[in-house]
GUFI-197384 format. One record per residue (C-alpha): chain; residue number from 1; x, y, z; residue in three letters. Coordinates in steps of 0.001 Angstrom, whole numbers, plus 500000, padded with zeros to 6 digits. Example, Ala and Ser with C-alpha at 12.3 -4.5 7.8 and 13.67 -1.06 7.14 Angstrom:
<pts>
+--------+-----+--------+--------+--------+---------+
| cadena | num |     px |     py |     pz | residuo |
+--------+-----+--------+--------+--------+---------+
|      A |   1 | 512300 | 495500 | 507800 |     Ala |
|      A |   2 | 513670 | 498940 | 507140 |     Ser |
+--------+-----+--------+--------+--------+---------+
</pts>
This chain:
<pts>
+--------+-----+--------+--------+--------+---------+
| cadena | num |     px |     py |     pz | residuo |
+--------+-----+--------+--------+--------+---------+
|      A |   1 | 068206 | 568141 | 941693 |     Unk |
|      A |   2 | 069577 | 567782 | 938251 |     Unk |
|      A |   3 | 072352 | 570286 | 939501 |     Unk |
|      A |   4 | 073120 | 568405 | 942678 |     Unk |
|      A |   5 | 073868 | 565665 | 940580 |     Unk |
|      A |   6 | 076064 | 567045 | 938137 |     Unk |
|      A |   7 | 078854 | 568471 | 940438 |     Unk |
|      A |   8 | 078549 | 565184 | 942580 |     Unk |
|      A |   9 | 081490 | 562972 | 942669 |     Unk |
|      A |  10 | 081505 | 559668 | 940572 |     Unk |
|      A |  11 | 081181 | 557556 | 943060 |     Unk |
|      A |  12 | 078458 | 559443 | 944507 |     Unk |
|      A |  13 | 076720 | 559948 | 941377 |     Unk |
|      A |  14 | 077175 | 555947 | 940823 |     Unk |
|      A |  15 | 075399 | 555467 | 944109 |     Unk |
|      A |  16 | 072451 | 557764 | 943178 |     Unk |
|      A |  17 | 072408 | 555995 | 939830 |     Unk |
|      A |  18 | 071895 | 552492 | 942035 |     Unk |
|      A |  19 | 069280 | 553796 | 944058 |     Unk |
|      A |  20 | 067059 | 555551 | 941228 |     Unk |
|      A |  21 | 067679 | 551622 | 939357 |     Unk |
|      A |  22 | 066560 | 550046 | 942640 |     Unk |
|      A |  23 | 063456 | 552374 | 943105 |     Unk |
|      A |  24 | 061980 | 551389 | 939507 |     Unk |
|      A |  25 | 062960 | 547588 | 940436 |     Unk |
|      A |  26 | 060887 | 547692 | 943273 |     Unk |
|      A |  27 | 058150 | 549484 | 941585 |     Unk |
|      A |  28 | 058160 | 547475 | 938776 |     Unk |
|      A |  29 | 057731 | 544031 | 941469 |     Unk |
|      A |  30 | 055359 | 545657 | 943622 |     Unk |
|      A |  31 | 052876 | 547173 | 940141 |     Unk |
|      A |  32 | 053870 | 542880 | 939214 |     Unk |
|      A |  33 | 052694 | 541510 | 942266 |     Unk |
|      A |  34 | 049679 | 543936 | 942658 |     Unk |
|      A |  35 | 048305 | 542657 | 939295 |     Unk |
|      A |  36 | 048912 | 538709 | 940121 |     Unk |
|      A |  37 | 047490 | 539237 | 943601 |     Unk |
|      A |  38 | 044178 | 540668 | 941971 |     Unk |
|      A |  39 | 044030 | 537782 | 939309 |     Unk |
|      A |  40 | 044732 | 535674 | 941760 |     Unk |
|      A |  41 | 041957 | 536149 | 944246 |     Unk |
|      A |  42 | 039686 | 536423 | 941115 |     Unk |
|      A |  43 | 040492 | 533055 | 939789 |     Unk |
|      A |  44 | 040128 | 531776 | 943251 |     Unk |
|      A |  45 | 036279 | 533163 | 943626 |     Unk |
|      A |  46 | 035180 | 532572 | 940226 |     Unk |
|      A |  47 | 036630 | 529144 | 940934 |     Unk |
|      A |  48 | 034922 | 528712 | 944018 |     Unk |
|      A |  49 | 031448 | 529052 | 942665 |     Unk |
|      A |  50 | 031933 | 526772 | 940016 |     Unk |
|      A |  51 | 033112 | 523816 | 942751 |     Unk |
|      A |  52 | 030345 | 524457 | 945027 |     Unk |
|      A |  53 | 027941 | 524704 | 942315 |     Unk |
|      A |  54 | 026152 | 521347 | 943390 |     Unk |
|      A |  55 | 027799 | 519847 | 939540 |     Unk |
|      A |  56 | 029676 | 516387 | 939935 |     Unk |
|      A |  57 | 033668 | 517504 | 940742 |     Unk |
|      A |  58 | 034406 | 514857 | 937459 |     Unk |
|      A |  59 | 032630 | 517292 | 934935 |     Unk |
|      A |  60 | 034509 | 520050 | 936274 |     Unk |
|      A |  61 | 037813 | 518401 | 936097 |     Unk |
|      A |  62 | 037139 | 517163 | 932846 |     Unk |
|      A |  63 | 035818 | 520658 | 932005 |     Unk |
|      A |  64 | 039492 | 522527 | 933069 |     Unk |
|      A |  65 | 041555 | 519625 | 932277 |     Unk |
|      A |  66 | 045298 | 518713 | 933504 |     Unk |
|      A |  67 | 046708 | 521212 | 932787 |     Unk |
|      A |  68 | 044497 | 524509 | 933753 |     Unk |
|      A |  69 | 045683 | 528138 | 934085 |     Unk |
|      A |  70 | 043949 | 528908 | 937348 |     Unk |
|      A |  71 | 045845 | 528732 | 940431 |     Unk |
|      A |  72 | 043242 | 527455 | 942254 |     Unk |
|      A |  73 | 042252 | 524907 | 939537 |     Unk |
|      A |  74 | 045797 | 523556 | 939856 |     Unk |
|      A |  75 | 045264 | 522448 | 943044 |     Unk |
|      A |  76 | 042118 | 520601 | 942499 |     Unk |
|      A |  77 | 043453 | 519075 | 938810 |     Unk |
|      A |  78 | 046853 | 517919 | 941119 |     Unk |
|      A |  79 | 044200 | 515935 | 943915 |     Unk |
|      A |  80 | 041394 | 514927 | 941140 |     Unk |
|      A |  81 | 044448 | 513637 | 939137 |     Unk |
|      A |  82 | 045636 | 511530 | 941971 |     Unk |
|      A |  83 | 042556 | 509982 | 942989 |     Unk |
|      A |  84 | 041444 | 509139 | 939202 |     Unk |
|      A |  85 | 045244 | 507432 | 939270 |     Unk |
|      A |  86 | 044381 | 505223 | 942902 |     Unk |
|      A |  87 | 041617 | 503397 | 941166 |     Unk |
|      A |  88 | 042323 | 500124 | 939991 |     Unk |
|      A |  89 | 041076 | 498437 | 937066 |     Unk |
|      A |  90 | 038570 | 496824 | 938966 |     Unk |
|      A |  91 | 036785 | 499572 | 940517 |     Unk |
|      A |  92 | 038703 | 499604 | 943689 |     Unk |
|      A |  93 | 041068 | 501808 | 945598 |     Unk |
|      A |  94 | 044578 | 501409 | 945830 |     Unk |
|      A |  95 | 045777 | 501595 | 949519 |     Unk |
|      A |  96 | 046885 | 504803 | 950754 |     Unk |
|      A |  97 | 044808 | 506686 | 948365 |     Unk |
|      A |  98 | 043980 | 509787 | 950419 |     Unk |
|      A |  99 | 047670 | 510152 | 951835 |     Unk |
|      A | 100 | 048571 | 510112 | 948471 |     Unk |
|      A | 101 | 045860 | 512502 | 947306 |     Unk |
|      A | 102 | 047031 | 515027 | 950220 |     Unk |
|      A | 103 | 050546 | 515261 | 949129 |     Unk |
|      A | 104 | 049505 | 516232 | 946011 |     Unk |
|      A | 105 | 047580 | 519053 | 946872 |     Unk |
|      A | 106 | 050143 | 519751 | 949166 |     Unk |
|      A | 107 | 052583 | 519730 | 946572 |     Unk |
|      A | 108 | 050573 | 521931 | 944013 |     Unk |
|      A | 109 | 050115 | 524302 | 946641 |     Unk |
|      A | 110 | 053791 | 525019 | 947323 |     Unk |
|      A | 111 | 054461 | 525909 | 943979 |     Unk |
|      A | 112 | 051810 | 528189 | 944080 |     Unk |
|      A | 113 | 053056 | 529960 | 946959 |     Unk |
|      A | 114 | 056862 | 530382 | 945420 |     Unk |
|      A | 115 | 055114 | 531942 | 942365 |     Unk |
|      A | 116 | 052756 | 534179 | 944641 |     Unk |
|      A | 117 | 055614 | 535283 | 946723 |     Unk |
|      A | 118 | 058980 | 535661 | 943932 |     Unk |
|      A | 119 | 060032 | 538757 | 943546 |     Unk |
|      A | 120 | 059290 | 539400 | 947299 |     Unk |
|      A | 121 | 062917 | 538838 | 948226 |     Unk |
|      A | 122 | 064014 | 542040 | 946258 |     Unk |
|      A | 123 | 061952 | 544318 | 948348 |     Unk |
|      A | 124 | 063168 | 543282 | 951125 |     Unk |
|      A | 125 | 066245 | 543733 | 950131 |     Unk |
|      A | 126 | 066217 | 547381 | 948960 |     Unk |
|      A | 127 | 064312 | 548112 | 952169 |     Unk |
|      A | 128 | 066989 | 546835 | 954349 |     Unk |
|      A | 129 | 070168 | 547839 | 952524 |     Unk |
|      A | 130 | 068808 | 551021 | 950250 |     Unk |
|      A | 131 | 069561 | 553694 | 953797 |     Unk |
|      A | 132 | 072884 | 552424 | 954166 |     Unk |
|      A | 133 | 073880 | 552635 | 950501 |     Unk |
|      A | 134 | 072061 | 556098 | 950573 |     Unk |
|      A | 135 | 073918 | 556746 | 953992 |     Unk |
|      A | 136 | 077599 | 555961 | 951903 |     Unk |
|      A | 137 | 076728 | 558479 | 949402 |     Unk |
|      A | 138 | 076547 | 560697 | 952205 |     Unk |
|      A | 139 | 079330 | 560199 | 953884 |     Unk |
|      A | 140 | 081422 | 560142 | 950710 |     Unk |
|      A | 141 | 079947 | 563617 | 950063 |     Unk |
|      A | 142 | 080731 | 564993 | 953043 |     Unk |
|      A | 143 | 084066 | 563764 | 953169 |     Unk |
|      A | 144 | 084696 | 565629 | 950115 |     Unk |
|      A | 145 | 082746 | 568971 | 950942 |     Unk |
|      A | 146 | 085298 | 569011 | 953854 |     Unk |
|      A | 147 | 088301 | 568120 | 951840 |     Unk |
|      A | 148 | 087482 | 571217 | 949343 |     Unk |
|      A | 149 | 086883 | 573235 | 952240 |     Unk |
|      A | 150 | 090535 | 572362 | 953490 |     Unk |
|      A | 151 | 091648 | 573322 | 949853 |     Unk |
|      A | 152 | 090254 | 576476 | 949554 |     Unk |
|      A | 153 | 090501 | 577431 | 953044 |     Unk |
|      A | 154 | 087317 | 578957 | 953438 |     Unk |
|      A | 155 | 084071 | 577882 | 955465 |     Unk |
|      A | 156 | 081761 | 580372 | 954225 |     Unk |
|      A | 157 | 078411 | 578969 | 953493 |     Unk |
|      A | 158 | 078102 | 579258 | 949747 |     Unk |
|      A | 159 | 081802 | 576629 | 949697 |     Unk |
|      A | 160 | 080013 | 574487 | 952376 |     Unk |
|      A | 161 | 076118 | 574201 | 951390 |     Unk |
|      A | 162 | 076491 | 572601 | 947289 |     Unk |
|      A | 163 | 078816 | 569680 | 948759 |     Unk |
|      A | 164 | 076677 | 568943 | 952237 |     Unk |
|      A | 165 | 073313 | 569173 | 949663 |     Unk |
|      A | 166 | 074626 | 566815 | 947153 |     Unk |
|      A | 167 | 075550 | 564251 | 949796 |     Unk |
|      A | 168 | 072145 | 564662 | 951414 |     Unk |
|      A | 169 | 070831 | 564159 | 948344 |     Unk |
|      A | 170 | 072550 | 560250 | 948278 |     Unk |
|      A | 171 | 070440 | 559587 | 951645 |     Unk |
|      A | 172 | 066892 | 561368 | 950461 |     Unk |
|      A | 173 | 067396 | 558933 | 947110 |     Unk |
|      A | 174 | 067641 | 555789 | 949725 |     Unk |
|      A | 175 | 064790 | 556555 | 951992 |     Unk |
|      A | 176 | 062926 | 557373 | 948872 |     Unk |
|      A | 177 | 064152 | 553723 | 947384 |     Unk |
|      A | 178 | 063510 | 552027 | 951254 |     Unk |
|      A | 179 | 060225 | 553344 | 952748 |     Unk |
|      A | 180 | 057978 | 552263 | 949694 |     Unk |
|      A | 181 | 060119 | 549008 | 949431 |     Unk |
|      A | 182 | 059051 | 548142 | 953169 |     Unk |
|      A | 183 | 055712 | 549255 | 953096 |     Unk |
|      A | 184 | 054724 | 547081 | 950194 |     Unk |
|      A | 185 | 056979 | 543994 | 951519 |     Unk |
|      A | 186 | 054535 | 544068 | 954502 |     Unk |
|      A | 187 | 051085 | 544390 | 952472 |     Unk |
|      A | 188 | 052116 | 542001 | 949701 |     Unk |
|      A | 189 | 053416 | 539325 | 951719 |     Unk |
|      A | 190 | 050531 | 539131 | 954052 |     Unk |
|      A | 191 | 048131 | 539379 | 950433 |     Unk |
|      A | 192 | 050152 | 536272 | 949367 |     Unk |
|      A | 193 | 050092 | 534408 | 952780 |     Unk |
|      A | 194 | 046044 | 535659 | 952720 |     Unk |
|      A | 195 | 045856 | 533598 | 949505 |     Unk |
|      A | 196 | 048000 | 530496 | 950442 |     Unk |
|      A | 197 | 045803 | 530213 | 953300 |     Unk |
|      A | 198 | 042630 | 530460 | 951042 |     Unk |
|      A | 199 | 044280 | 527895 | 948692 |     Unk |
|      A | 200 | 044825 | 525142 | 952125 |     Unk |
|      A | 201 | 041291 | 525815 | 953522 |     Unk |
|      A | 202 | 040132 | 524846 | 949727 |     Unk |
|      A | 203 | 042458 | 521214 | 949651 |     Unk |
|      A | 204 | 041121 | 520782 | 953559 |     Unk |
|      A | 205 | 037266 | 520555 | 952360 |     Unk |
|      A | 206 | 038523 | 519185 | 948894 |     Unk |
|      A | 207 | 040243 | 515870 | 950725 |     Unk |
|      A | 208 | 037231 | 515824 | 953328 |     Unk |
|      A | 209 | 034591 | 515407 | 950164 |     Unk |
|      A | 210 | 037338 | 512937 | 949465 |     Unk |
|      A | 211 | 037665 | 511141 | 951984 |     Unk |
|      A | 212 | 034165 | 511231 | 952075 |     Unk |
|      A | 213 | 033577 | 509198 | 948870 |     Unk |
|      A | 214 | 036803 | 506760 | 950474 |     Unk |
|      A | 215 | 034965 | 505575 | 953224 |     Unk |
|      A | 216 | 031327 | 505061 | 951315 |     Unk |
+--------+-----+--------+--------+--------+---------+
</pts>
């Protein structure tokens, strides 16, 4: 391999060189995500316990605070903020109170999602365009086998095989780079739409207890 490299043409070689740098990337996002996912749906179940618990939903806000580090915990801090801010002084309810408290969930839980899902982008990215850059390499190899076989005016197979390898070599490095890339952009992107969908279901029966507690 190490061979094929070293008689490849620059430009070849630089393409090789993008593809191994694209592979990491995308191993480095995917090993990321894998870890966030996991913490993720941990949080989410630890948190779940605790709100079902049968404990008044004030003692556990007061218990994570404003500002807590679980995803799912920002969701309910976002909605119990917003209905501890639609009481007035009085003891009543300011009008439009569980709109209000909706859109704040609702807002809480879109941030979530762009945190679950960037990085996402970038496999996509190298699955879609790592074969064609691989497929350049190629062609740029070949292109150059043939021109050396002009040159030297011989087709024997020991003149043809080193260049067609080393240009082969440019597409086996982008399918390497590409079929990993697309695999995980598939499982990683339905975990993350897996837990957005966990995180709605939670603010739907959060906002009925709600609205619950509006109407009484």
């Amino acid at each position: 391999m190490w061979a094929l490299f070293a008689r490849a043409t620059i430009t070849v070689k630089f393409v090789m060189i993008l593809l191994v740098l694209a592979s990491v990337w995308c191993w480095a996002v995917i090993i990321d995500k894998w870890i966030q996912y996991r913490k993720a749906r941990a949080e989410a179940r630890i948190f779940d316990e605790q709100f079902w618990s049968g404990n008044p939903l004030d003692e556990l806000f007061d218990r994570i605070g404003t500002s807590p580090d679980g995803r799912s915990e920002r969701i309910f801090a976002a909605g119990m903020m917003e209905w501890r801010r639609s009481h007035r002084q009085d003891g009543g309810l300011i009008a439009g109170a569980q709109a209000r408290i909706d859109r704040s969930m609702d807002v809480a839980i879109a941030k979530e999602s762009e945190r679950l899902k960037k990085g996402l982008p970038i496999l996509a990215t190298v699955g879609s365009t790592a074969p064609f850059i691989g497929l350049f390499g190629t062609v740029w190899g070949i292109m150059n086998a043939f021109i050396e076989i002009a040159e030297q005016q011989n087709t024997n197979l020991a003149v043809v095989a080193p260049g067609i390898a080393e240009a082969l070599l440019a597409t086996g490095l982008g399918l390497l780079a590409a079929i990993p890339a697309v695999i995980f952009y598939n499982k990683l992107s339905s975990d993350s739409d897996a837990i957005v969908n966990g995180y709605e279901a939670f603010a739907d029966e959060f906002a009925t207890i709600l609205s619950r507690q509006l109407d009484s």
